[in-house]
C-alpha positions in Angstrom: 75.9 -83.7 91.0 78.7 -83.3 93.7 81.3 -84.9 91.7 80.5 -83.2 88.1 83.7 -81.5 87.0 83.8 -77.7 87.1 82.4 -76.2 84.0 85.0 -74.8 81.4 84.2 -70.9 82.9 84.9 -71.2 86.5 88.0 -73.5 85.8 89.2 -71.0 84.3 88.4 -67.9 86.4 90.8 -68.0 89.4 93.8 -68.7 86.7 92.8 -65.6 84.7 92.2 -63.3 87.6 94.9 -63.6 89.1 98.0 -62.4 86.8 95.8 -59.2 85.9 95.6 -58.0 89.9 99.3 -58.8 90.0 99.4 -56.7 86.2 97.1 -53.9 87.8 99.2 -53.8 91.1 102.3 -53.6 89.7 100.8 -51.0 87.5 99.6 -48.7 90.4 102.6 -49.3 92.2 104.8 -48.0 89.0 102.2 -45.1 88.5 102.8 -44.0 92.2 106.7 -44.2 91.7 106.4 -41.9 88.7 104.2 -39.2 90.7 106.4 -39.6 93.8 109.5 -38.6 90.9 107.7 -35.7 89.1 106.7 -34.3 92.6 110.4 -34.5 93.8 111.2 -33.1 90.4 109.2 -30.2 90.6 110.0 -28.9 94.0 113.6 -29.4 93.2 112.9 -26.7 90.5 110.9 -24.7 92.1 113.5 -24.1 95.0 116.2 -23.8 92.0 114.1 -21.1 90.4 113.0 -19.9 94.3 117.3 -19.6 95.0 117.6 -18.1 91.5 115.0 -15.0 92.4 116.6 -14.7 95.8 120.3 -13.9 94.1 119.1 -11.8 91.3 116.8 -9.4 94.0 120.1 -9.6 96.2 122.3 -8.5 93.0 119.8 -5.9 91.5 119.5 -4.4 95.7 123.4 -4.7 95.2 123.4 -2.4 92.5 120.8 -0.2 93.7 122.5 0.4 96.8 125.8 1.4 94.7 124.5 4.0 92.5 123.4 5.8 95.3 127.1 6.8 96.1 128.3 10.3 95.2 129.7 10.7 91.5 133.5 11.1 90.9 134.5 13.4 88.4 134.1 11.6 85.1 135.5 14.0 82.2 134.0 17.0 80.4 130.2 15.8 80.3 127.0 17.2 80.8 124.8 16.5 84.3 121.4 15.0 84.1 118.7 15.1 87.0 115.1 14.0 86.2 111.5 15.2 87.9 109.2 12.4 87.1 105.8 12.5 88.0 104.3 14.0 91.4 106.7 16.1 93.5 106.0 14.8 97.2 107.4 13.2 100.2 107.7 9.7 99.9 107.7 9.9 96.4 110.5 9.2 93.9 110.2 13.1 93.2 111.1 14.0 97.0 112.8 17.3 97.4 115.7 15.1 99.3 116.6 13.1 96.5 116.6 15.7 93.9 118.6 18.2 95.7 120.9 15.4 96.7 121.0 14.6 92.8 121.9 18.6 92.0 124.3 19.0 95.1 126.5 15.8 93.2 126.1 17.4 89.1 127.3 20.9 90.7 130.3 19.6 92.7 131.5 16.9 89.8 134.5 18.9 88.4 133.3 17.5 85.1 129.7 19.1 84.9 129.8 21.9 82.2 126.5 22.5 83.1 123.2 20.5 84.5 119.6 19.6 82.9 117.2 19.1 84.7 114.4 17.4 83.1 110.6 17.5 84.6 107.9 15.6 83.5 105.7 16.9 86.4 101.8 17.7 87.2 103.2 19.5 90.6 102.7 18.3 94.1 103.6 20.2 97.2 104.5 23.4 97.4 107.0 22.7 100.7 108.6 20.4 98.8 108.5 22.6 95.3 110.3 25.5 97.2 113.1 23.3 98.8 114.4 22.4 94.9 113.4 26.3 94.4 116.0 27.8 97.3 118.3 24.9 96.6 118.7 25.4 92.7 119.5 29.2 93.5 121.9 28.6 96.1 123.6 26.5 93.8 124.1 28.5 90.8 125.2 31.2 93.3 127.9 29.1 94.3 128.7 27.5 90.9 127.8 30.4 88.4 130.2 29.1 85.8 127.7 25.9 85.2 124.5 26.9 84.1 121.1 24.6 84.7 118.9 24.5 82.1 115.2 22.9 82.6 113.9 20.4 79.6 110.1 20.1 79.7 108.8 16.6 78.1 105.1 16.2 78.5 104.1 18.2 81.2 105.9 20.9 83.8 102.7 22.5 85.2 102.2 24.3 89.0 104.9 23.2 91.6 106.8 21.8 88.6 107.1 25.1 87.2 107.4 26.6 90.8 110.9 24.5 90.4 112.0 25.1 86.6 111.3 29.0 87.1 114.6 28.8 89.5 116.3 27.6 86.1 118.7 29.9 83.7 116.3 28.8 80.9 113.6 26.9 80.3 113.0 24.7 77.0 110.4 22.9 76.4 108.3 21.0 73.4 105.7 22.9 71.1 103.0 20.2 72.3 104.4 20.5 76.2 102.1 21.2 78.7 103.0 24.5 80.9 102.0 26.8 83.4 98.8 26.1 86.0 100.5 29.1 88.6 98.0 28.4 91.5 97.4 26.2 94.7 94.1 24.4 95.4 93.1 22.7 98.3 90.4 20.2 97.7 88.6 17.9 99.9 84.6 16.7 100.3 81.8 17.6 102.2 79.5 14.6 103.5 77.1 16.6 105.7 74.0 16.5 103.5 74.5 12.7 103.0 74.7 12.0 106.3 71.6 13.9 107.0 69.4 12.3 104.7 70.5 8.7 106.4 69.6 9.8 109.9 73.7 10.2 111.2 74.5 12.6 113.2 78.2 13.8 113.9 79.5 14.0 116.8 82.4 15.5 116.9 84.4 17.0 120.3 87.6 19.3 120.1 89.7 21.4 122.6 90.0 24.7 120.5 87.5 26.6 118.4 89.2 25.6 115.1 89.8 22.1 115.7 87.7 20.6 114.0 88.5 23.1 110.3 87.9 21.2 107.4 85.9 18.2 108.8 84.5 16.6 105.9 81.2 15.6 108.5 81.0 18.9 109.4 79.0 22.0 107.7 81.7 24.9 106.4 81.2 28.2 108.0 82.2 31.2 106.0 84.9 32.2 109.1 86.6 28.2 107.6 86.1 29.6 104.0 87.8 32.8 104.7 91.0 30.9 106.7 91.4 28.9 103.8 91.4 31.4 101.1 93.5 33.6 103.1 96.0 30.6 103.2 96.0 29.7 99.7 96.3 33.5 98.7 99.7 33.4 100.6 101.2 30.2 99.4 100.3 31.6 95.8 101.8 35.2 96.4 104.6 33.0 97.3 104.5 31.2 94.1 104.4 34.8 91.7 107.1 35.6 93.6 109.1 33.1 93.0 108.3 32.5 89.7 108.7 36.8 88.7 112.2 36.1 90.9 113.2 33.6 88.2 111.9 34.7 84.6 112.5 38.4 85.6 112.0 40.7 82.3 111.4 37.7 80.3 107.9 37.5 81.2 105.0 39.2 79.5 102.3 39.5 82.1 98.8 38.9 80.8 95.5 38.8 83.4 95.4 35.2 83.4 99.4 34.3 83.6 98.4 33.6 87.3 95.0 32.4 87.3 95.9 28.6 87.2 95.7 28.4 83.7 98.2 26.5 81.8 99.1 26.3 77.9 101.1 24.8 75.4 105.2 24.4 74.9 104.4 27.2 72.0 102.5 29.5 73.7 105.0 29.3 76.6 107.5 31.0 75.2 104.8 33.8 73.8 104.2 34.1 77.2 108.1 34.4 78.5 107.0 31.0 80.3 109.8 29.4 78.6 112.7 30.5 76.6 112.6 28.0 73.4 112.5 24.6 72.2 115.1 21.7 73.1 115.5 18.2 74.2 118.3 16.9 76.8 120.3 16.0 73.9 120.0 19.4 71.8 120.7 21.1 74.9 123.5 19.3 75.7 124.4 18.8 72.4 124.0 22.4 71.2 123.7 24.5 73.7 126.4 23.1 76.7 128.3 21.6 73.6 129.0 19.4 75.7 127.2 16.0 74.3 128.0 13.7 76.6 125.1 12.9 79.6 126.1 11.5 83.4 122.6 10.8 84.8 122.8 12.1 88.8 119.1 10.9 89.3 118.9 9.4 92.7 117.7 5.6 91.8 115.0 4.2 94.0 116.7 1.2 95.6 115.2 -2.3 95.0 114.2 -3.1 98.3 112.4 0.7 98.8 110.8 -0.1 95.4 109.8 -4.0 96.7 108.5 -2.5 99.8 106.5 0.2 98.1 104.9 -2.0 95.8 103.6 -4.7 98.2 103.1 -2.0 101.5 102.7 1.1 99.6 99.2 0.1 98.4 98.3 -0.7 101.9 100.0 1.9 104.1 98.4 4.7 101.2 94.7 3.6 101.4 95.2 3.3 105.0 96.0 7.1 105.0 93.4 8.3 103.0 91.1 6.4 104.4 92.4 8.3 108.4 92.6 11.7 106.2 89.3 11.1 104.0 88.0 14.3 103.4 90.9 16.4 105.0 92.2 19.6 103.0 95.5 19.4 101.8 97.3 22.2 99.9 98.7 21.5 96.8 100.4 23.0 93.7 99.2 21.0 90.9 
């Protein structure tokens, strides 16, 4: 039995074996060589594209940074300065910007006159009254160049506290206008609080510290501060805004009850002095056609930073101010 030959199957096994694990490590050993390439391929692009970003944020900041420099005069042309959305600090509607934007259309030899084009809900009233005092002093000092206010979709409370400083107003028949009033707004968490079994405890150094703590019951002495102060900040308001339309205004119980109405029934109400777009009144009206935009641009890294810390830094504020009263034209 010892010396019967090897049957036909295991002769044959160590010959067949063995040139498919050479076959099967040759094959791992290629596969691993081609992942080791594609990997090394695909970082190299990723840095490519990674070095491509970088240069095009570093041109666009480039840019950004350049077109905030002060205009030179630039021919016969008409000055545009836009008011989008809500008129704040910190804000791309900051009364810095825009009355930077207005100081550079009046000076520019080349300004026949200035639009000034607000899509705005309103904002702050501090911030509504610096554009106020800063378009008057400037048609004071350049009354030759008239500013004209465009309304697109909306020009309502501390918007209009602005375009009321304007030589005329124009706005769309759909346009929303008006809202002549100031809210303060805020919540009240005391009955809440009760009902879960927290108390508030809450120690100031004054008698009026502690005004407007959302934790804390009103008193009717809070209630009376505050409508005393928002009666003043909206005399303030009719004051300005009677300053600015003069005559043209037709005075109705409810022009300054916070109400707000269309472009069409602005101008029934001497809210607003016709219809127009920035190119019909430049077209038309300045005849002079041609638009320089003075906007101050929001540079890229201000715009970078607000994106990714704005969301953060914002709730982190309202969540310290939760509550708190603010007063607001809008």
């Amino acid at each position: 039995m010892a010396d019967q030959p090897n049957s036909p199957e295991s002769s044959s096994r160590p010959d067949s074996r063995e040139p498919n694990w050479e076959r099967a490590a040759l094959e791992r050993i290629a596969l691993a060589a081609v992942k080791e390439q594609r990997a090394a391929r695909r970082w190299k692009i990723f840095f490519r594209f990674a070095f491509l970003g970088v240069f095009v944020l570093l041109a666009f900041a480039l840019i950004d940074f350049s077109s905030d420099s002060k205009f030179s005069s630039s021919g016969r042309h008409t000055a545009l300065v836009t008011i989008d959305g809500e008129i704040a600090a910190g804000v791309n509607a900051n009364a810095e910007d825009i009355n930077t934007a207005l100081d550079a259309a009046f000076d520019d030899d080349g300004t026949v006159g200035v639009v000034l084009r607000i899509n705005s809900p309103g904002g702050s009233p501090v911030q509504a009254g610096m554009v106020y005092d800063e378009i008057r002093r400037l048609r004071a000092k350049h009354p030759d160049k008239p500013l004209y206010v465009v309304v697109t979709d909306m020009c309502a409370s501390g918007g209009y506290y602005i375009a009321a400083a304007a030589d005329k107003i124009f706005v769309d028949k759909a346009s929303i206008v008006g809202s002549i009033g100031v809210l303060m707004d805020g919540f009240g968490f005391t009955g809440l609080m009760g009902k879960l079994g927290v108390e508030r405890r809450l120690h100031t150094s004054g008698e009026n510290k502690g005004f407007y703590d959302p934790f804390s019951p009103e008193t009717p002495k809070m209630d009376a501060h505050a409508q005393a102060l928002l009666d003043q900040v909206h005399a303030q308001f009719i004051k300005a805004v009677k300053d600015g339309r003069g005559k043209r205004l037709h005075e109705t119980p409810d022009l300054f009850s916070g109400l707000f109405w269309t472009g069409e029934k602005s101008v029934e109400l001497g809210l607003a002095d016709g219809y127009g777009t920035t190119d019909t009144v430049a077209r038309d009206v300045l005849k002079a056609p041609d638009l320089v935009d003075y906007t101050v641009k929001e540079s890229l890294t201000n715009r970078v930073a607000r994106k990714f810390g704005g969301a953060v830094g914002g709730a982190a504020m309202k969540a310290l101010t939760a509550g708190g009263a603010s007063v607001s034209l809008r």
